[in-house]
N, C-alpha and C positions, 0 to 999 in steps of 0.2 A: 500526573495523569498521562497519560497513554493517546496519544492524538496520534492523526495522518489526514491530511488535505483531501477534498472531496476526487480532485483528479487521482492521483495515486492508487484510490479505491477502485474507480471505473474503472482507471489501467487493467488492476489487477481480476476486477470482474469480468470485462472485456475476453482477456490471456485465459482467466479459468474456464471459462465457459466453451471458446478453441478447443482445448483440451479435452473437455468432459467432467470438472470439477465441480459436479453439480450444489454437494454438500459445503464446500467453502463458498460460491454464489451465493445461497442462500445466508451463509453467515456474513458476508459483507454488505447483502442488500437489505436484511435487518440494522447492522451497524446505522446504515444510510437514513434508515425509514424512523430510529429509535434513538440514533447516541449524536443526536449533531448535538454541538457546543456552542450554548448561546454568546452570541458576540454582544461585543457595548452596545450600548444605547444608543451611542453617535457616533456609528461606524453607517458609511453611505451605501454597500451597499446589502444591509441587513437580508434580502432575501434572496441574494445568489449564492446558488450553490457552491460557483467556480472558487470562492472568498470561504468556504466556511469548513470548519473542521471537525472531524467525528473523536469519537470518543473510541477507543480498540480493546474487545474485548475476544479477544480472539485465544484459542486454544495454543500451545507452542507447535502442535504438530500442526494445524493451518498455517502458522507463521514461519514455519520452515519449507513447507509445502509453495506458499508465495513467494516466500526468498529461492530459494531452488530452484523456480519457475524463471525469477526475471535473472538469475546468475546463466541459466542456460542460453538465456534469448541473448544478452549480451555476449556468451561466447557463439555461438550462432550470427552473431551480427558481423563480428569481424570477418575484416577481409581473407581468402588466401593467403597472404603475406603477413598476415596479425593484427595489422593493422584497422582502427578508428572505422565503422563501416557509417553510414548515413542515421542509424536506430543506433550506434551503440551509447553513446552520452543520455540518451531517453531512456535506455533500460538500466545503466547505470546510475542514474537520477532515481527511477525506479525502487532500483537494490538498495540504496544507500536510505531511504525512507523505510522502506520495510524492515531494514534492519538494525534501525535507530529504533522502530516500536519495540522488536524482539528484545534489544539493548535493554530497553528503559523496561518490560516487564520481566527482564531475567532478575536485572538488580533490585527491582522491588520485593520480590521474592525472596533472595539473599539477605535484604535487610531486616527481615521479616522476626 
């Protein structure tokens, strides 16, 4: 299954919506509203959001569209000198989710 944590999502709602990415907005906020992933029975805290994880059913060209987005903000985050700036391990956290969903639905595909 194709998951991605509830923060991750708002990240990327958050950055698209900046932008003008109206049509991926709308597919992440359907994700939110339709693919959450029911947790145990005796998990504490069953109805936060922060704890719970969606389901991705996202197009590749959205999922390149959101990786593309947080690869630039993390080069934009660095400093002059290249360096670490105060957002870049956030958008780097970012990237490395997004591209763990892209991952796991190229190979689903492949094995297809």
């Amino acid at each position: 299954m194709n998951k991605i944590d509830y923060y991750s999502i708002i990240e990327a709602i958050n950055e698209l919506t900046r932008i003008g990415k109206k049509e991926i907005v709308c597919n992440l906020q359907t994700i939110v509203k339709h693919k959450k992933i029911a947790k145990p029975e005796k998990h504490s805290k069953k109805d936060d959001l922060f704890t719970s994880y969606f389901e991705v059913d996202l197009s590749e060209d959205d999922l390149n569209e959101i990786i593309d987005l947080f690869a630039d903000l993390e080069i934009t985050s660095l400093t002059a000198d290249g360096e670490a700036g105060s957002k870049t391990n956030h958008y780097v956290s970012l990237l490395d989710r997004w591209s763990n969903v892209r991952f796991r639905i190229t190979n689903l595909y492949q094995n297809d």
